[in-house]
FIZA-234359 format. One line per 4 residues: number of its first residue (from 0); for each residue y, x, z of C-alpha. Coordinates in steps of 0.02 Angstrom, whole numbers. Layout:
BEGIN
NUM> Y:X:Z | ...
***
This chain:
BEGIN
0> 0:0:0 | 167:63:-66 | 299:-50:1 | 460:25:-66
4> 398:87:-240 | 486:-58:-321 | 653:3:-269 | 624:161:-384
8> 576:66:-545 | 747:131:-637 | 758:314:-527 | 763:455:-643
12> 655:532:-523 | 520:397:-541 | 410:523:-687 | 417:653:-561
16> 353:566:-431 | 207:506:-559 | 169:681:-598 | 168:738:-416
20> 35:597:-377 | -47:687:-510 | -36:877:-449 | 93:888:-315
24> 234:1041:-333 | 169:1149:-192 | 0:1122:-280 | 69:1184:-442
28> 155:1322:-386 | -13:1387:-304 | -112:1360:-463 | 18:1453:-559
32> 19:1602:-454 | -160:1610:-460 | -218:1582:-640 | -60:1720:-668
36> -154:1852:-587 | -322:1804:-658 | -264:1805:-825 | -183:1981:-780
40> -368:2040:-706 | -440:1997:-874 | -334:2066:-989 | -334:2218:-854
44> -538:2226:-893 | -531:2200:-1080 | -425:2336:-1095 | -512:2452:-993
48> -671:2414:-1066 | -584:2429:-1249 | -559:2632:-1189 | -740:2678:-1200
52> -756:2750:-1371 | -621:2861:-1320 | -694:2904:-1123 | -886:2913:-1159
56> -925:2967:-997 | -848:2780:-942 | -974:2705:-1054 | -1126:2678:-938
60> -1004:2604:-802 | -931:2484:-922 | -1093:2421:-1018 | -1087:2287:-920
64> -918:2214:-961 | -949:2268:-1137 | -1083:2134:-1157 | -973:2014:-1078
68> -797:2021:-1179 | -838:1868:-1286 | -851:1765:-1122 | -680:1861:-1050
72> -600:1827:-1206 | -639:1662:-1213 | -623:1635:-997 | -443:1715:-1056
76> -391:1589:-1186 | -464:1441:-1098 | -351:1496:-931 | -203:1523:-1025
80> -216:1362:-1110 | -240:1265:-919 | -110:1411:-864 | 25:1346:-1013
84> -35:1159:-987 | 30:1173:-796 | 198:1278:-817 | 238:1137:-954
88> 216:1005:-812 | 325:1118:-684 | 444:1123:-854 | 464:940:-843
92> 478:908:-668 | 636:1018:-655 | 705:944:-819 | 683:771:-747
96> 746:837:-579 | 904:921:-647 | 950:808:-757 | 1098:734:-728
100> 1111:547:-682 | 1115:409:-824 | 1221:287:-728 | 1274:267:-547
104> 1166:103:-534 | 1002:237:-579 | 1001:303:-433 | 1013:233:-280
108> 941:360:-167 | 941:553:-154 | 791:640:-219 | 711:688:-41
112> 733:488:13 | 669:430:-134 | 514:550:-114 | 483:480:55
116> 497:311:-10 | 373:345:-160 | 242:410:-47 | 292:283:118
120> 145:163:177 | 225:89:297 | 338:-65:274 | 429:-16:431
124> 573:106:388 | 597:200:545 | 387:203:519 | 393:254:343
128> 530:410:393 | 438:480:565 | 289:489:473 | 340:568:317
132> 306:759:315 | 524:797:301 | 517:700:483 | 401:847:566
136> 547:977:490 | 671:884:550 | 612:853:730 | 578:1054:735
140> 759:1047:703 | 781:976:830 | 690:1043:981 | 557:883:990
144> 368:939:1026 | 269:859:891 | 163:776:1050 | 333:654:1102
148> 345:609:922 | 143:573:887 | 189:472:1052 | 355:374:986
152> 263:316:827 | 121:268:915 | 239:165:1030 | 322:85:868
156> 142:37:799 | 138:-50:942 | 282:-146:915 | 268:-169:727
160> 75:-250:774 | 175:-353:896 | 273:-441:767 | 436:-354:777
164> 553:-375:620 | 595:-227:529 | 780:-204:453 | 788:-192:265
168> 857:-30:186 | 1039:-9:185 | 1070:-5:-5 | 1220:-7:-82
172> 1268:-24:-257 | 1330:116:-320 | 1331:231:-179 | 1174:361:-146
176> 1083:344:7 | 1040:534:89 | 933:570:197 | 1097:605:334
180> 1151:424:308 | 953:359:333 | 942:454:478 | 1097:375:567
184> 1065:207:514 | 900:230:575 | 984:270:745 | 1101:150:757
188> 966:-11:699 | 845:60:813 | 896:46:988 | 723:120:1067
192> 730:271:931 | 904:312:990 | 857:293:1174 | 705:407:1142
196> 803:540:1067 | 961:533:1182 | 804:560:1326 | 825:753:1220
200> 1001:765:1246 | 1010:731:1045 | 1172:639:1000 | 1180:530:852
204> 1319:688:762 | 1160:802:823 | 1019:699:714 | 1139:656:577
208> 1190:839:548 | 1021:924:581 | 985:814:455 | 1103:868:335
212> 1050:1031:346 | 878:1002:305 | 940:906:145 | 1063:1067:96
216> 904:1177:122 | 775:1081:36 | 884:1070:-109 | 930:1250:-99
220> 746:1297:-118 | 732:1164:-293 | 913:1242:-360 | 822:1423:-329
224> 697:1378:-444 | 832:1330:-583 | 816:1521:-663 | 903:1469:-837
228> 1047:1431:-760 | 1218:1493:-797 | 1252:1575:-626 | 1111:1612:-594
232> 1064:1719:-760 | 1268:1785:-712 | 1190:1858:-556 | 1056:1985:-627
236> 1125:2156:-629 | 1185:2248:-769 | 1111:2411:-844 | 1214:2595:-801
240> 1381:2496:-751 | 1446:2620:-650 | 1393:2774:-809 | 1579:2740:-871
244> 1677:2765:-712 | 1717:2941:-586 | 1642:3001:-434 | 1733:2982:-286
248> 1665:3114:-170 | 1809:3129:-47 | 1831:2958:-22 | 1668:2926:16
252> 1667:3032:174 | 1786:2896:256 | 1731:2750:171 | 1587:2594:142
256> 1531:2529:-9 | 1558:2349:25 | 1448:2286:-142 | 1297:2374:-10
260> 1348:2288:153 | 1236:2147:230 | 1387:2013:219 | 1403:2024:47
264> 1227:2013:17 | 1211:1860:-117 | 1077:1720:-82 | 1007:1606:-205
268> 1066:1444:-92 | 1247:1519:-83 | 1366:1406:-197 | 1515:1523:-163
272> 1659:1418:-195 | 1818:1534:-163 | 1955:1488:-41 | 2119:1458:-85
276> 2158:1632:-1 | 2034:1749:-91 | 2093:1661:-265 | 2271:1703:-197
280> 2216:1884:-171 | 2136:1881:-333 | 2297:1830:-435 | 2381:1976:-334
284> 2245:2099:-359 | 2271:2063:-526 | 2431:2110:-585 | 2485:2223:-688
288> 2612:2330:-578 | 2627:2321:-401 | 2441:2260:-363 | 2443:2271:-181
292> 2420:2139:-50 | 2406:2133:146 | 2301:2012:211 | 2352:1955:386
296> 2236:1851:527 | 2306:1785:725 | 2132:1839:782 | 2158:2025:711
300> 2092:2127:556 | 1907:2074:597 | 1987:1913:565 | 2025:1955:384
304> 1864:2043:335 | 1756:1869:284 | 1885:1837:145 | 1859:2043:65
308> 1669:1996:104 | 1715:1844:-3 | 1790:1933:-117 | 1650:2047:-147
312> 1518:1931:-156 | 1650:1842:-324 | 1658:2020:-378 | 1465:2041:-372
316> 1438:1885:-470 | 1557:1911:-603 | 1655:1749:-544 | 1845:1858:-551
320> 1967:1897:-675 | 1909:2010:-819 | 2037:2141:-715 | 1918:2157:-554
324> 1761:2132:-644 | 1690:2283:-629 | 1783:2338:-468 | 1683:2424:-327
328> 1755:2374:-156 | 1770:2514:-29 | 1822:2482:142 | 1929:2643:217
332> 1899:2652:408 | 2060:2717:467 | 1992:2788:632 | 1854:2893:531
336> 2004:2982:429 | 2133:2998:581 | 2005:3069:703 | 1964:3196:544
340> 2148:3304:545 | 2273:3344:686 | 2423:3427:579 | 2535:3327:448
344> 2504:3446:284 | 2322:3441:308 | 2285:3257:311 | 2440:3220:154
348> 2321:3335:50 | 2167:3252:96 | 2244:3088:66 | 2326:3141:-96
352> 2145:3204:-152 | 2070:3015:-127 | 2208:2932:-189 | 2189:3037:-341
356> 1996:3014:-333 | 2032:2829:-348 | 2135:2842:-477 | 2017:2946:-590
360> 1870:2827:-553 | 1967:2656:-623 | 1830:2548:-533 | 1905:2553:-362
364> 1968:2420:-246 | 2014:2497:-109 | 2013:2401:67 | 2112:2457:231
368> 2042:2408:365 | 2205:2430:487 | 2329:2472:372 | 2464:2477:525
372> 2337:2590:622 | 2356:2703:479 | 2535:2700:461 | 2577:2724:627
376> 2439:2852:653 | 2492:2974:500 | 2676:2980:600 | 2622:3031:751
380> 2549:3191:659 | 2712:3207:551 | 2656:3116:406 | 2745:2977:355
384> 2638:2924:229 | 2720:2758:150 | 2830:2895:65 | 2689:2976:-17
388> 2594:2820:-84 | 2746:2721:-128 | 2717:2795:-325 | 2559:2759:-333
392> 2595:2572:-246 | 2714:2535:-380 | 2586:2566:-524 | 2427:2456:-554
396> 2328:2617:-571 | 2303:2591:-378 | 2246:2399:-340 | 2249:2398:-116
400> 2203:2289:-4 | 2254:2308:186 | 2222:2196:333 | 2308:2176:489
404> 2340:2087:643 | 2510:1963:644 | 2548:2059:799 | 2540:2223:725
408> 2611:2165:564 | 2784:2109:642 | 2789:2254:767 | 2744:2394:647
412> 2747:2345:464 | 2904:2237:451 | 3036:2365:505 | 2964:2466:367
416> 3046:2366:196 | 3012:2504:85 | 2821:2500:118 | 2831:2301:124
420> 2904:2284:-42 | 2759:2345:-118 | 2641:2185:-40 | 2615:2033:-53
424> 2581:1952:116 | 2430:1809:112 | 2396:1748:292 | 2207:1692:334
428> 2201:1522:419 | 2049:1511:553 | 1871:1467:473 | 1865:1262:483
432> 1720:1234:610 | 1594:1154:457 | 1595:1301:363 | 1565:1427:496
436> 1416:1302:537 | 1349:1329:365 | 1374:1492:388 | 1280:1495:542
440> 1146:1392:454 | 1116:1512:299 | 1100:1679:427 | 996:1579:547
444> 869:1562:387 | 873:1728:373 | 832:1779:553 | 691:1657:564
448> 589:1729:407 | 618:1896:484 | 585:1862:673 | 460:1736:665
452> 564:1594:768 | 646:1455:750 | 815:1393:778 | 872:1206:826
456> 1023:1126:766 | 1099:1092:943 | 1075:1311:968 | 1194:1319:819
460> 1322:1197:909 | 1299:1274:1087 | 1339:1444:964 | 1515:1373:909
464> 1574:1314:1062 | 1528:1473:1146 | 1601:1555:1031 | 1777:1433:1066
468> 1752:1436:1230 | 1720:1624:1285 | 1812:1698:1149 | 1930:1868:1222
472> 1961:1944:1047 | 1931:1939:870 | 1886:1781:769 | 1754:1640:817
476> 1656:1687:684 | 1645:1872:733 | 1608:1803:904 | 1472:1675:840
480> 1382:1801:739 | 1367:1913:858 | 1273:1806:976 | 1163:1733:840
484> 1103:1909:790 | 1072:1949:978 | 975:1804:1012 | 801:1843:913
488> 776:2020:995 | 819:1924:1170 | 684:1783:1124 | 565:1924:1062
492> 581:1993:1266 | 579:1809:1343 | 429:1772:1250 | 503:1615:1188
496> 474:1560:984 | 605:1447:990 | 784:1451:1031 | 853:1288:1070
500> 1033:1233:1177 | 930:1306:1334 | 898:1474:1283 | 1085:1505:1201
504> 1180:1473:1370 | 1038:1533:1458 | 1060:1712:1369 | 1246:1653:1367
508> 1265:1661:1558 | 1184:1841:1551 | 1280:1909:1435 | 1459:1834:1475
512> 1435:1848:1667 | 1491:1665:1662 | 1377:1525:1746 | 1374:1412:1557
516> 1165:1341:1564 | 1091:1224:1665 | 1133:1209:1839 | 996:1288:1949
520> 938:1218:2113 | 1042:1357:2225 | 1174:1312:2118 | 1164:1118:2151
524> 1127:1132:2318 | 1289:1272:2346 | 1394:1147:2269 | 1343:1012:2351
528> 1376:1103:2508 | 1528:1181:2452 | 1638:1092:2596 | 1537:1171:2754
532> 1505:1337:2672 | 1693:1378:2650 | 1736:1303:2831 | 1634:1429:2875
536> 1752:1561:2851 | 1900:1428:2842 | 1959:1334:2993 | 2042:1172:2951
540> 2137:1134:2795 | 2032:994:2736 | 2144:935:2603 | 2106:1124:2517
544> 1930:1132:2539 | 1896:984:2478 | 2029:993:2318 | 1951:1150:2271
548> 1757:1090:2312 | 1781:943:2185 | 1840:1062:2043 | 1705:1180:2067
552> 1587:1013:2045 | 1672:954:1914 | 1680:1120:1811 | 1488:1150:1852
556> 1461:943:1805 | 1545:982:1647 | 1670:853:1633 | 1807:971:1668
560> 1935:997:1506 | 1857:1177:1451 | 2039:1225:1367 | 2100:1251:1532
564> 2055:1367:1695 | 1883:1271:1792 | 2033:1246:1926 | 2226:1294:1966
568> 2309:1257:2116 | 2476:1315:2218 | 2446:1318:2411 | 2621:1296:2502
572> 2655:1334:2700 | 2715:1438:2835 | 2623:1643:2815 | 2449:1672:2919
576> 2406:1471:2889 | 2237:1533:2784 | 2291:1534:2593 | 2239:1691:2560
580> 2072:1684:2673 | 2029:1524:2567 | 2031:1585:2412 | 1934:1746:2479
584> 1807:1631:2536 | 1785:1520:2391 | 1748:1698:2285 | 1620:1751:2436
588> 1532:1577:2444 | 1533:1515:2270 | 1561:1679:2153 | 1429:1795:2274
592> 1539:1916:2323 | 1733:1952:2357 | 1698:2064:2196 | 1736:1904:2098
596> 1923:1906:2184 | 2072:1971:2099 | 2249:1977:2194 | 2399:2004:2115
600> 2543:2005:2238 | 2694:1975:2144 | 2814:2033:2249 | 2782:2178:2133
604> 2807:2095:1988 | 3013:2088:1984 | 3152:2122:1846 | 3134:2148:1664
608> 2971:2297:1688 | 2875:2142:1766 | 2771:2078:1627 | 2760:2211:1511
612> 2648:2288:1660 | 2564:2096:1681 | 2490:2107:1490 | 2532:2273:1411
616> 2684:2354:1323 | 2698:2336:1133 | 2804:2517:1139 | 2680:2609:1251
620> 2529:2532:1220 | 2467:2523:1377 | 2360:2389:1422 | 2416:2261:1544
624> 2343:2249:1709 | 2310:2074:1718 | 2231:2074:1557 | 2105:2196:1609
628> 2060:2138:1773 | 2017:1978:1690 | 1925:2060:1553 | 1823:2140:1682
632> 1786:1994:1791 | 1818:1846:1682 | 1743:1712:1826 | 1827:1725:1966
636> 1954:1701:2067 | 2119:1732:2032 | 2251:1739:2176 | 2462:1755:2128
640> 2509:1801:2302 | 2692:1763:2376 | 2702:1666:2158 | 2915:1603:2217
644> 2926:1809:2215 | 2875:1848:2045 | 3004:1878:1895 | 3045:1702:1814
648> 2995:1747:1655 | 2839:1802:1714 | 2807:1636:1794 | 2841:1548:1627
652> 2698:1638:1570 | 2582:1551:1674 | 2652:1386:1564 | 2530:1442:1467
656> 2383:1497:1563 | 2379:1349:1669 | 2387:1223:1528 | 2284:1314:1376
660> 2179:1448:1493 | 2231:1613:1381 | 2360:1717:1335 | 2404:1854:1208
664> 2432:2031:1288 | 2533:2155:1178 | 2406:2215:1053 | 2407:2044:1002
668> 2223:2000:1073 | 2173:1820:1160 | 2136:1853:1349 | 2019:1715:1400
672> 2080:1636:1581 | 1970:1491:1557 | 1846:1538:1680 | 1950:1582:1814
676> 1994:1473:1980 | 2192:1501:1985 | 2270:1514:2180 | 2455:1531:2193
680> 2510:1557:2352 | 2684:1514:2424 | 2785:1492:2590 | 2919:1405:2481
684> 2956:1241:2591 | 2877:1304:2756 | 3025:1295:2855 | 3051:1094:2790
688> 2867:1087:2843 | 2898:1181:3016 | 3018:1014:3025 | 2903:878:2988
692> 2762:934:3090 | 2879:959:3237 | 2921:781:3216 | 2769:722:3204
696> 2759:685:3024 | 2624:678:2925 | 2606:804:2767 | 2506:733:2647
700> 2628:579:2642 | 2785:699:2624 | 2707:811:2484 | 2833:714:2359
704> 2990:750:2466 | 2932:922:2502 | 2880:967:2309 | 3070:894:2253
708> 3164:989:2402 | 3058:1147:2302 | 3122:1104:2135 | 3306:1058:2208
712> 3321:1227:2273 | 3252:1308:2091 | 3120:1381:2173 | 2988:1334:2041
716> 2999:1234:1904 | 2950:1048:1899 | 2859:1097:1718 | 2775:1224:1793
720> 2719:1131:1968 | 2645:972:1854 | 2538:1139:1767 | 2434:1146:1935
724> 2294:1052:1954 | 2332:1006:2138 | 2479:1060:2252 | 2406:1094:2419
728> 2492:1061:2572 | 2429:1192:2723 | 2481:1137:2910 | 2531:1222:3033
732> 2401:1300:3149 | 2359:1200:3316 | 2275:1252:3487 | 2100:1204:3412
736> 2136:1297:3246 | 2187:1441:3338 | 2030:1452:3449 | 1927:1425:3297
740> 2005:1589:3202 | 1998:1700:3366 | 1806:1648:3376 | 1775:1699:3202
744> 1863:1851:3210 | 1784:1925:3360 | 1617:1875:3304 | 1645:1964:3130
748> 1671:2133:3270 | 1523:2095:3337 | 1428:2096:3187 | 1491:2270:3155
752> 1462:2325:3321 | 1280:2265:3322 | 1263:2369:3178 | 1295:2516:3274
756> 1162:2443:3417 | 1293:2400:3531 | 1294:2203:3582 | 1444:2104:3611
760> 1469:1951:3726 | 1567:1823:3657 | 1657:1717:3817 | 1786:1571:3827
764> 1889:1661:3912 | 1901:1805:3797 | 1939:1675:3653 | 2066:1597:3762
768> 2150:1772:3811 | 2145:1814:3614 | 2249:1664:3579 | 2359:1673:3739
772> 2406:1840:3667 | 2389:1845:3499 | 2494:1680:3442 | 2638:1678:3367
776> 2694:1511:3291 | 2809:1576:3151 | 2673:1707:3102 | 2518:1605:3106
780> 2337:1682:3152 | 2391:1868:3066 | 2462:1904:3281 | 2279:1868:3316
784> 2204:1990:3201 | 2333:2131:3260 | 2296:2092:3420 | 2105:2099:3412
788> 2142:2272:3334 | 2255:2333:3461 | 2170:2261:3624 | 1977:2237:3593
792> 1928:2333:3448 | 2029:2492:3538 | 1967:2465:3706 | 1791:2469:3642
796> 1831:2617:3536 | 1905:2713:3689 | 1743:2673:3782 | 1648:2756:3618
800> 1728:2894:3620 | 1727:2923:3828 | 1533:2895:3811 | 1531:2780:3910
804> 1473:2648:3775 | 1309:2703:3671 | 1204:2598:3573 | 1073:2489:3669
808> 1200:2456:3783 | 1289:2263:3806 | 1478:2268:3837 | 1581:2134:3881
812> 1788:2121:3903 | 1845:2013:4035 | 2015:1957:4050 | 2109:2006:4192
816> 2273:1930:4283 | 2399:1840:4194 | 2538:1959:4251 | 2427:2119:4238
820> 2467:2260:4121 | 2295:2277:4022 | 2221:2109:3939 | 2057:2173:3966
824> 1925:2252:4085 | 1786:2318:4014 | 1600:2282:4079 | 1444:2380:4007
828> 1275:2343:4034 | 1094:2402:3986
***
């Protein structure tokens, strides 16, 4: 039973679906192959056995195949006939296949759908598709073990004997149906077929475009077999090309051919339509004086290199200008040739020398790779080489093609007219997302026949939006890539044939030092118990704790905004309240270590030399130093101590930060804040908040007055305050608060003392002499540490040091009388 053969009655495809049913295409192919190389084994033996007049001593060996060359000849002619027979079928099945359309009404479905249809025995469509043998590809595609789906369409079986109705095909006059739009109608008529694949984490965008690229590849492989072809027939290489054209010996010392680079490898699949930028770099390549152009990307040179890869590939293909035809691409690494010489007159003769190399040849293209590296480079030996290749810039006998960064373009190629006059300036927009997918999609082909694995389609996504996510410098692409060609050799070690969503932010959160897969059960449970692990080290402040707790969950949750930092808040009140402890503790409890804590007090951040040293100096070079201590430790936290102190332009940076999560430092790269809690600290307001807790106000109702007295006195600005997440309101310490701190901090000396053996009691009334002491309401609990130092820590020390206090030994300080001159007595014990 065939129950949607009707609907291909007028499908041009219908004869090759005929002849399939006859002998299928895989079939064919196999047979071909095979009779090819018998034939070639016979005619192999006929003409060996034909040499034995000439090699008598090979006579006895071949008497045998001697009496048998009638049959051969005959077994020859009959197996070229069958051999001729089949390649004429194979002849007609891609004539029928590539030919093009008679009408629109002809063909109502795409050539894989109307296969599956042909073939379908099941009325059912969702039926007919899941157990057609594209549905097994596509469900490898997508990460589904081929048990759940045996299971699903045993399920809809079940249903379909039941007596459930099945949805007619969604046909439309006029317009093709693909196996992408049968896949989403199929999800969105099919409520327990969506509900079964959402149970994967599979989206209907996720089925729809794993679909699509099964489609693009299966008709990749057909188009590959299309050998009489116009482009492809363009693509087979010509004899002795290169015969006609000079050596470039010096040049190649500093250079790579980019016609032998892996980019610009060409693939049979590849369409290669050129973007509007390469055909602009073309036209310019092309001219007849003056053939120069500078190719410019926000994300660097890197950024620029898939459009001369582009270019290449055109070049290879013979799909340029008759001018560039026969070009050969070479890119000059500017660091290879500046590390090379140290003096001015020795590198101007080397460079002369290639530039005169390149001339000679006439098939050269050459490619900069940092064309302001090299100019500025060549100075600062004494050579100012835009003099010296200004002649040969103004001819066409020297076509050049230099990338850059827009950074280093307006900060060292624009001041330099006389060198600019000779370019033409064609800026490289960022890849659009779909075609760095395909992109993605032709490599990962690529690594799979060599690695033996197999990517899904929700990997390649996870891929992207790492890449978006985590990028710190150079282009998504770059970024993407290099995690896709990291992954096999990481699956290879993990043991793992498969790479799905899991495995990329799995290897993701090893490689990036940034918490991106699944949350483990540590991690749940640490979140979930975020509150009493930071009051721990934190005494009071609910409102902070738990501000900070939530955006931790919700960052972890994922249902935080990933352009911004997982968190950013600004802490105000009076000094010694616990700002800065909080934010130590959050890195200790929920990043592992205080390692993952980065203070910047900006007190030391004032007057016009304040952010040039935050993210680098365009003059010196000199890398800033937040941009490196984020670099290094890109999750973590992030403390702006004493913020109101900080240069106002440097606080307008932060505009920035807080609401995007990067910034550009002065070599023009992205630095990547994104993963970063943000803590600004401030005692802005604490003396209006001294006021309202004296009066008995409460502070979480006044945070509007006190956030607009702020603003009145043009402390910060309102712009900047509606950046934070949360403004945090930190009270004033109390009696209870106070005790709390003292206890913590002398048990934090015990601990150190019981590393040395020695064992501290902790009493009441030592906690209560502490705070008698050590408070001071303007200062907060900082008079409690001092006086821990200066009271017990040093009266234990003097009893070290008297030898009167060895390890083993119990000690314990005892407060003496209020108007006595010592705090302390000391009592040791065995």
């Amino acid at each position: 039973m065939h129950p949607f053969r009707s609907y291909l009655a007028t499908s041009r495809f219908y004869p090759v679906f005929l002849l399939d049913g006859l002998i299928g295409h895989r079939e064919r192919h196999i047979l071909l192959r095979f009779l090819f190389w018998l034939v070639l084994l016979i005619v192999a033996i006929l003409g060996i056995t034909s040499l034995s007049p000439i090699i008598p001593s090979f006579a006895d060996y071949l008497r045998f195949f001697q009496l048998a060359v009638p049959k051969l000849v005959g077994a020859l002619f009959l197996l070229f006939s069958v051999w001729l027979t089949i390649y004429l079928l194979e002849c007609y099945f891609r004539d029928r296949y590539f030919a093009a359309p008679h009408s629109e009404s002809s063909d109502l479905f795409s050539f894989e759908i109307s296969q599956l249809l042909y073939r379908a025995e099941e009325a059912d469509p969702l039926l007919a598709y899941l157990t057609a043998e594209s549905s097994m590809f596509l469900m490898l595609r997508l990460g589904i073990p081929e048990a759940s789906l045996l299971g699903f369409i045993e399920s809809r079986h079940s249903a379909a004997r039941a007596g459930a109705v099945a949805p007619p095909l969604p046909i439309e006059v006029g317009k093709v149906l693909t196996l992408e739009s049968l896949v989403g109608w199929l999800f969105d008529q099919y409520p327990d077929f969506a509900k079964w694949l959402l149970g994967f984490e599979i989206r209907r965008d996720e089925l729809t475009g794993a679909a699509g690229w099964l489609s693009r590849q299966m008709s990749s492989e057909r188009a590959a077999e299309r050998w009489w072809s116009r482009e492809r027939l363009a693509r087979l290489p010509g004899l002795a090309k290169d015969w006609s054209y000079g050596e470039t010996t010096h040049l190649d010392r500093y250079a790579t051919d980019l016609r032998l680079s892996p980019q610009t490898a060409l693939h049979p699949d590849d369409p290669l339509i050129p973007s509007p930028a390469t055909l602009q770099v073309e036209t310019i390549l092309s001219r007849a004086a003056e053939a120069n152009c500078l190719v410019l990307s926000s994300s660097g040179a890197a950024g620029a290199q898939p459009l001369v890869f582009e270019l290449t590939k055109l070049i290879k293909r013979g799909q340029v200008v008759p001018v560039l035809e026969h070009r050969r691409p070479v890119l000059f690494e500017t660091a290879r040739f500046l590390a090379a010489f140290s003096d001015a007159a020795t590198l101007e003769r080397e460079l002369l020398t290639i530039v005169r190399e390149v001339t000679d040849a006439g098939n050269i293209l050459l490619v900069i790779d940092d064309l302001p590296g090299l100019v500025v480079g060549a100075r600062q030996v004494g050579a100012p080489i835009e003099k010296l290749l200004d002649p040969f810039l103004a001819s066409a006998t020297l076509p050049l093609l230099g990338l850059a960064s827009l950074e280093s373009y307006h900060r060292l190629l624009e001041p330099l007219p006389e060198l600019m006059n000779r370019f033409e300036v064609v800026t490289v927009a960022p890849l659009d997302p779909s075609l760095l997918l395909a992109e993605l999609e032709d490599r990962v082909l690529e690594l799979e026949r060599r690695y033996k694995i197999i990517f899904t389609y929700s990997a390649l996504l996870a891929l992207l939006d790492l890449a978006n996510e985590h990028l710190t410098a150079g282009s998504v692409e770059n970024e993407a890539t290099d995690l896709l060609l990291e992954l096999p050799a990481w699956a290879r070690v993990k043991g793992t044939t498969m790479i799905g969503k899991r495995e990329v932010l799995t290897y993701a959160t090893d490689k990036l030092k940034v918490p991106v897969g699944p949350v483990s059960v540590a991690e749940r449970e640490k979140l979930l118990q975020l509150e009493p692990l930071l009051h721990a080290r934190v005494i009071g402040q609910d409102p902070a704790i738990v501000a900070i707790a939530g955006a931790m969950r919700r960052s972890r949750a994922g249902i935080r905004n990933v352009k911004r930092p997982i968190g950013s808040f600004l802490f105000l009140g009076p000094t010694g309240v616990g700002k800065t402890e909080t934010a130590k503790a959050l890195a200790a409890v929920f990043f592992g270590s205080e390692e993952s804590f980065i203070r910047l007090d900006m007190s030391e951040y004032q007057g016009a030399e304040a952010l040039p040293r935050l993210i680098g100096s365009p003059a010196s070079g000199a890398p800033g130093q937040l941009a490196s201590l984020i670099r290094e430790r890109p999750y973590s936290v992030l403390l702006l101590d004493e913020f109101e102190k900080a240069d106002s332009g440097l606080r307008d940076l932060f505009l920035q930060v807080l609401d995007e999560g990067f910034f550009t430092d002065a070599r023009g790269e992205r630095v990547n804040a994104r993963h970063l809690i943000i803590i600004a600290t401030s005692n802005a307001g604490a003396p209006l908040i001294w006021d309202m807790v004296k009066q008995g106000r409460r502070l979480f109702e006044e945070e509007r007055t006190i956030i607009d007295t702020i603003v009145k006195q043009g402390i910060f600005k309102p712009e900047l305050i509606n950046r934070f997440d949360a403004v945090i309101l930190f009270n004033p310490l109390g009696a209870d608060e106070l005790r709390g701190i003292a206890k913590l901090l002398l048990q934090a000396l015990a601990t150190r003392l019981k590393e040395k053996g020695i064992i501290m009691k902790i009493t009441d009334p030592l906690i209560l002499r502490v705070v008698e002491r050590g408070t001071d309401q303007q200062f907060g609990a900082r008079p409690l540490r001092r006086f821990i130092e200066s009271s017990v820590e040093q009266t234990i020390a003097d009893a070290m040091l008297a030898d009167k206090l060895r390890s083993g030994q119990t000690v314990e300080l005892i407060p003496t009388a209020p108007d006595s001159p010592a705090p302390f007595t000391i009592t040791i014990t065995d």
